[in-house]
N, C-alpha and C positions, 0 to 999 in steps of 0.2 A: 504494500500500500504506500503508496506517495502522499503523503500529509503536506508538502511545501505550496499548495494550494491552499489552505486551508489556513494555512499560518500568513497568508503574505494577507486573507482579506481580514483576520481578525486583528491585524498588524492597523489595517488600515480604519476601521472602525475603534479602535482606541483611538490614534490618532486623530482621528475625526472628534471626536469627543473631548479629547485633550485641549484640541482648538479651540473648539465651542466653550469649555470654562474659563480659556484663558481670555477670549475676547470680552465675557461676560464680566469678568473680574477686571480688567482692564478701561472698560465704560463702566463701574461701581466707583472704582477708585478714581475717575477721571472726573466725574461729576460731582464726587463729595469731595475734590479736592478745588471745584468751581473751573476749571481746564476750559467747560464745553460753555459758560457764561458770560467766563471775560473773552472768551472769542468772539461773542456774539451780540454781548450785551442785553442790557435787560429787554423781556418781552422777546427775544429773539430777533430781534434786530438790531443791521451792523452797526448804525452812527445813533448810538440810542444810549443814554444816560438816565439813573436816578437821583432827581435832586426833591426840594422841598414843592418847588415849583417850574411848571415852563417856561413863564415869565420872566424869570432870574436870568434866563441863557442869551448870549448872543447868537443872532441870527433866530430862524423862522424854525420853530421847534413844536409840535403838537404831541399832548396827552393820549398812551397808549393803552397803560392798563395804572393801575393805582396797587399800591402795598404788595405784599409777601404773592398778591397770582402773577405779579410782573419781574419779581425779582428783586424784588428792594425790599428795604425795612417797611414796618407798617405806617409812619408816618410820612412814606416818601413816593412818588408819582415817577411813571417810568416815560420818557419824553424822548420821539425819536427824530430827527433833523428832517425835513421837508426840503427837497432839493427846488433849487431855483435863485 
């Protein structure tokens, strides 16, 4: 009996596995380390800041999401640049 068939696809199903925790573990650790929000900014937009207000900013800045659903602390408004 030849078993080197048998060993090359369990070979490959671990490894397939191995990948899959390591990628999971690697977006866990990226996202509580904040990697994927100062990339992005708050709300998920690139030229986007939390401040107290929009107001406050130079240049034409509009109100995206407000408190901890945009990325900021709770007293703070998530404000992302309007091009033009």
């Amino acid at each position: 009996m030849n078993k080197k068939g048998d060993l090359s696809v369990n070979v490959i199903v671990v490894a397939a596995i191995a990948l899959l925790v390591l990628v999971i573990l690697a977006y866990l650790v990226a996202s509580k380390l904040g990697w994927f929000a100062k990339a992005t900014g708050c709300g998920g937009a690139t030229e986007s800041i939390c401040v107290t207000s929009c107001d406050e900013l130079d240049g034409t800045y509009r109100q995206i999401a407000s408190g901890t659903d945009a990325g900021c602390s709770a007293d703070m408004v998530c404000c992302v640049k309007v091009p033009g």
